[in-house]
C-alpha positions as semicolon CSV with decimal commas, in nm:
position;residue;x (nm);y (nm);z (nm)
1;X;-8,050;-4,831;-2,403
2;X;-8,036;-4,995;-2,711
3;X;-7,914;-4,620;-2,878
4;X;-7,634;-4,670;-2,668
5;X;-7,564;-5,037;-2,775
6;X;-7,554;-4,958;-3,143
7;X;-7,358;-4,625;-3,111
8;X;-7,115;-4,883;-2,862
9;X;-7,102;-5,160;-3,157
10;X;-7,057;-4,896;-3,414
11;X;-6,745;-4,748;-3,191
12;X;-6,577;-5,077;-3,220
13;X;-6,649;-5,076;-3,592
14;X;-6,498;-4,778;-3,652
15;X;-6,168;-4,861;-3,393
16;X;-6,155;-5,232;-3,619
17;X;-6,153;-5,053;-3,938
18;X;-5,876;-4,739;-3,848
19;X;-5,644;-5,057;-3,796
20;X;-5,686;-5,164;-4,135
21;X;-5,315;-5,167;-4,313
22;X;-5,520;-5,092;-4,649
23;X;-5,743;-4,808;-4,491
24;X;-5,676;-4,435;-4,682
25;X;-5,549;-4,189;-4,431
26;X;-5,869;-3,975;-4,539
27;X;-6,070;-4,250;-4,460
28;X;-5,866;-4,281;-4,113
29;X;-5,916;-3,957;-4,042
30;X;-6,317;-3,947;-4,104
31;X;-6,338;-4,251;-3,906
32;X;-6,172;-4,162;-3,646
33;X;-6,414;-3,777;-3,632
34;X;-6,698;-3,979;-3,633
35;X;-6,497;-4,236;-3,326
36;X;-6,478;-3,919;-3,115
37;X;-6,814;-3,754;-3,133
38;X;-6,968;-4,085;-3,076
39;X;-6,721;-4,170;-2,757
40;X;-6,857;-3,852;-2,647
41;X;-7,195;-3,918;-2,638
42;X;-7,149;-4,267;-2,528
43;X;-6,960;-4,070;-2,233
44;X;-7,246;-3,808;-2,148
45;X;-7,497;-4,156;-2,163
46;X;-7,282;-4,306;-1,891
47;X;-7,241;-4,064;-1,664
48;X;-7,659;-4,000;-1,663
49;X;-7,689;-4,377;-1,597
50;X;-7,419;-4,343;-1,322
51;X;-7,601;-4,042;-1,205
52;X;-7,957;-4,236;-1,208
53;X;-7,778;-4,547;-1,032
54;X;-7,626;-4,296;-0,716
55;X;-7,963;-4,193;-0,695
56;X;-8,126;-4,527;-0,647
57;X;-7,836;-4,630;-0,402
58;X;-7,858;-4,346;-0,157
59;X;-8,258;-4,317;-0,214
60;X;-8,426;-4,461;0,166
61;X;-8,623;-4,749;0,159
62;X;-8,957;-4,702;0,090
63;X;-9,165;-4,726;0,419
64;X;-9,346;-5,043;0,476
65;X;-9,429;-5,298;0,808
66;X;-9,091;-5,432;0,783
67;X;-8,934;-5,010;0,739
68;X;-9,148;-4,776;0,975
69;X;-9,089;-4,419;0,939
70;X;-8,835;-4,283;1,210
71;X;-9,001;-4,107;1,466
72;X;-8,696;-4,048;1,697
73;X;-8,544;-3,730;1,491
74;X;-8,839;-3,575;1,683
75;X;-8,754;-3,701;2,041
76;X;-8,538;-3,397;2,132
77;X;-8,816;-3,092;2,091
78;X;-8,904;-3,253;2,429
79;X;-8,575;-3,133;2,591
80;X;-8,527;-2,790;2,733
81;X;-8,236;-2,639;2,534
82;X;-8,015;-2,327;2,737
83;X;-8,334;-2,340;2,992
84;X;-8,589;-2,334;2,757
85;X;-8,809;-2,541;2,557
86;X;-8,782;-2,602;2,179
């Protein structure tokens, strides 16, 4: 995480200095090359994390006393289905 903290702060380096009124348009233009490959990876990072974070939300609970497993998905083997038994 801190990578993607320092490639952040560096991002809003390079966006302070292409605002400059003194900056070369070379400079601008390296700046702003090195702005886009990092906003890229800073991208890519974020959607991993985002990706981790869906995980963790739509993971069940663990199983404890206060979360027993769920028996009842196996309740309807005991029903005859079209006549005859599952």
């Amino acid at each position: 995480m801190k990578n993607f903290e320092e490639n952040l702060a560096r991002l809003e380096s390079l966006t302070s200095d292409i605002k400059r009124t003194d900056i070369s348009l070379e400079d601008a233009l390296k700046d702003f090359e090195e702005g886009i490959k990092l906003a890229r990876g800073l991208e890519e990072e974020l959607n991993k994390i985002e990706g981790k974070v869906n995980m963790l939300m739509t993971e069940p609970s663990p199983m404890d006393e206060n979360n027993p497993p769920q028996m009842d998905i196996f309740t309807d083997f005991d029903r005859p289905v079209n006549g005859t038994r599952a």
